[in-house]
N, C-alpha and C positions, 0 to 999 in steps of 0.2 A: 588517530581516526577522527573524521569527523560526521559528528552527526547531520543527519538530515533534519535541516530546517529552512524551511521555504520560507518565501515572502509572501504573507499568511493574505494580505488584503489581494494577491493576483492572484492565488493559487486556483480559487475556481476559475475564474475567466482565463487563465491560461490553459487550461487541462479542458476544457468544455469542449476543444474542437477535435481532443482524443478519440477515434472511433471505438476503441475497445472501451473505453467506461461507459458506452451504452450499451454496453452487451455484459459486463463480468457481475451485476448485482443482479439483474433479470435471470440470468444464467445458475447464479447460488440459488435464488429464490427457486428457482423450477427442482430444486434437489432435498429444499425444507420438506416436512409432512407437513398436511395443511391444520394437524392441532399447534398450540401456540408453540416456539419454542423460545430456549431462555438462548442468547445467542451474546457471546463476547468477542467484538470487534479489538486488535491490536492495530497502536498507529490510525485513531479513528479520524485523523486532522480537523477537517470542515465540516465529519460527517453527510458526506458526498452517497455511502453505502447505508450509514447507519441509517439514516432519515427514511428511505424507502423501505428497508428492512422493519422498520419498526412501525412504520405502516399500513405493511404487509400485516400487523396483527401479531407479532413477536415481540418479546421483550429484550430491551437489548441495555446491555451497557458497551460504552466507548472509553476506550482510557488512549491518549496521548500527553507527550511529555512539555507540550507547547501552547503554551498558554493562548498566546493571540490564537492559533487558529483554535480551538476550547470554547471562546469569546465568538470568534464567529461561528462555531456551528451550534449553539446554544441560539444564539440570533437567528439561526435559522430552524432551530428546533420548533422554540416558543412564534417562529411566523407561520409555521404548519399547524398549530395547535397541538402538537405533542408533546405529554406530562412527560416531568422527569421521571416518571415512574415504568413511562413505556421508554421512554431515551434516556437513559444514567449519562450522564457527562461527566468524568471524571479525569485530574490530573494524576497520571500516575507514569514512573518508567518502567515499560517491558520487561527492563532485565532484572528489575527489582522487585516485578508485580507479584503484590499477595494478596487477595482482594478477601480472603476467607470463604469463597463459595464454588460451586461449581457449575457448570452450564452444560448446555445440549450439545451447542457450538460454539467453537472461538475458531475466530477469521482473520487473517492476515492477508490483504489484498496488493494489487498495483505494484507487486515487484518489492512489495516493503522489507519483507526477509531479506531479501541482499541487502540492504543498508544495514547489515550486521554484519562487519566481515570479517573477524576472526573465529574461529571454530572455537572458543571460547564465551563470545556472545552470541554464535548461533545456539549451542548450548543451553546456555541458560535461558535463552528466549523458547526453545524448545522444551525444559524442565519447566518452564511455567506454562506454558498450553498445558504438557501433562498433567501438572497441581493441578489444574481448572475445568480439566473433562471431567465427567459424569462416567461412571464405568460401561457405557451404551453411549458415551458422547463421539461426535467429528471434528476434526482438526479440518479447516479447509484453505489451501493455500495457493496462489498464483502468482506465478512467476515468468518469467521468458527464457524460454530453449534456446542456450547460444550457440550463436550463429558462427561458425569458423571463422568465416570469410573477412567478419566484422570484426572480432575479437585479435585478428590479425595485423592490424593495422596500430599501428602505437599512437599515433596523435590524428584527430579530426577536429578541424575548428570549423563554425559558423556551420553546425547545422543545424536541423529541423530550424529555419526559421519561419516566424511567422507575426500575426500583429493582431492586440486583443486591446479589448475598450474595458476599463474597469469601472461602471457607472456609480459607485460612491466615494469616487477619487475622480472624476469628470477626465480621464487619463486614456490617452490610447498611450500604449508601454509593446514597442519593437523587442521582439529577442531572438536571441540566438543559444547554441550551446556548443561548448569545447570540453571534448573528451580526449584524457593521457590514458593510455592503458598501460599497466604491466603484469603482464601475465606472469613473470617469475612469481608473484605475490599474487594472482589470480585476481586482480585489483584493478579498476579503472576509478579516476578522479575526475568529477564532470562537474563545470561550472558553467551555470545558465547565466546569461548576461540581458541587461535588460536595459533599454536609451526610451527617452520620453521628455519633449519638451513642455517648459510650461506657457502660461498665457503669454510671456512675454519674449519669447522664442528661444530663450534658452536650454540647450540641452544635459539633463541630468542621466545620471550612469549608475546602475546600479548590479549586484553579483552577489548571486551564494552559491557556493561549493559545496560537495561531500563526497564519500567516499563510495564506490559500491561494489559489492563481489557479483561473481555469477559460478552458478553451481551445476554441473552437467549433470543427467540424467539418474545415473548409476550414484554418483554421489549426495544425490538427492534420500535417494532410497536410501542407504549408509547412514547418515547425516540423521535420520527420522527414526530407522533401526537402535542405532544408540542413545538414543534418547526415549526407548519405550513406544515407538510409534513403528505402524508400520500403513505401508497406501493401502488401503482396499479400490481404489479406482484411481485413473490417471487417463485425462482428457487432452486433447492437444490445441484444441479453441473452444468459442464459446459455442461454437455450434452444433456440439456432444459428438465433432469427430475422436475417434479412440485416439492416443497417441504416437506418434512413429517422430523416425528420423527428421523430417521435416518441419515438422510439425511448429508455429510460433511461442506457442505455451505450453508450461506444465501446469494444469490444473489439478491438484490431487483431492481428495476426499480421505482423511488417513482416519485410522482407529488405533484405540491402544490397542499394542502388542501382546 
C-alpha cells in the first residue's frame, strides 16, 4: 500500500482551484457551537482547514505524518499570527496516534479516510478518533459517494488536467492524473503527473502515486458501528442538503455509540 504523500511545495496551489475546499471548512465551521472548542484535525497537511478553524477562535491541534508539508503549514501558521497554542503542529501517524488527551472534535477531511485501505487500518485509524473523543465529543468526516459509472471503468489516463503557478518556486507545473481501478480489491491506484520547464527550456517530469479505497453508503455505517461510533447526521454536500442516492458526498457528524 502506499501512502499518501504529495509534493508538499504544489500541494496548495494545486488544490486552490478545487471548488469544494471553499465550501467543506466554512460548512464544519457553521456546525461548531460558538464557545471555543478543542478540535483535532487528522492528516492536517498544509493546514489548509486547520489555519481557519483556529481562527475561528478554537483550539486545535494538527498531526500529520509528513514532514515538509508540517514545515509549510507552520510557515503559514506563524504568517497569520497564530501561537502554537491556538494551532499545535505536530508530527505524528494516524495509525499509531496517542496524543494522551481528548477533544470536542477530531476531523478527517478531503477524502483522507480512503487513503486507508485495508479494513485493518481503517480500524485502527477509527480506534483512535474513539481514544480522542470526549464522551459529548464528534467525529466529523467527508468523503465522496461513489459514483457507479465511474468506478466502472478500470483505467482513465490524463484527466482532470490543469496548469497552476507555484510563486516560491517561480514554476508554472502542468498536470494531469491516471487512475487503475480494481474493484475485486475495492482499490483504485492514481498517480498525478506533473511537466514544467525551466529557464532554459527544458522539460522536467515529476509523479506520486498512492493507493485509494472508496466505501459505499451502508458500509460506511458498518465500518463506524465496529469501531464504537455511530452517525448522528449524514449530509450529501456542503450546502446542508440531506443525503440520498445521488448525492456527491458523505458528510457525517458521528458520536460514540
Amino acid at each position: 500500500m502506499k501512502r499518501y504523500k504529495a509534493i508538499a511545495t504544489y500541494y496548495d496551489a494545486d488544490n486552490e482551484r478545487l471548488e469544494m475546499l471553499k465550501h467543506d471548512v466554512p460548512f464544519f465551521l457553521g456546525q461548531l457551537p460558538k464557545r471555543r472548542q478543542d478540535v483535532l484535525e487528522l492528516a492536517v497537511g498544509t493546514a489548509r482547514a486547520a489555519i481557519p478553524i483556529a481562527q475561528a477562535g478554537h483550539r486545535v491541534v494538527g498531526v500529520d505524518y509528513v514532514q515538509d508539508m508540517l514545515d509549510i503549514a507552520k510557515r503559514k501558521r506563524d504568517g497569520v499570527g497564530l501561537t502554537a497554542k491556538q494551532l499545535d503542529l505536530r508530527r505524528q501517524d494516524v495509525l499509531k496516534l496517542d496524543l494522551r488527551r481528548k477533544f470536542d472534535w477530531v476531523v478527517i477531511l478531503f477524502n483522507t479516510l480512503l487513503a486507508f485501505t485495508s479494513l485493518d487500518e481503517l480500524d485502527r485509524v477509527l480506534q483512535n478518533v474513539r481514544r480522542h473523543l470526549r464522551p459529548k465529543g464528534r467525529f466529523w468526516l467527508d468523503v465522496f459517494n461513489p459514483d457507479y459509472s465511474m468506478l466502472s471503468r478500470e483505467q482513465e489516463r490524463g484527466l482532470d488536467r490543469s496548469v497552476f503557478y507555484v510563486p516560491e518556486l517561480e514554476r508554472t507545473v502542468f498536470r494531469q492524473v491516471d487512475i487503475v481501478r480494481d474493484m475485486s480489491r475495492q482499490r483504485m491506484h492514481i498517480t498525478t503527473r506533473y511537466r514544467w520547464f525551466d529557464a532554459f527550456g527544458r522539460e522536467h517530469r515529476e509523479a506520486f502515486s498512492f493507493d485509494m479505497t472508496c466505501i459505499f453508503p451502508r458500509e460506511l455505517e458498518l465500518l463506524l458501528e465496529r469501531n464504537g461510533l455511530r452517525i448522528e447526521r449524514l449530509w450529501g454536500n456542503y450546502d446542508g442538503s440531506a443525503f440520498a442516492k445521488h448525492s456527491p458526498r458523505m458528510i457525517a457528524r458521528c458520536v460514540l455509540a
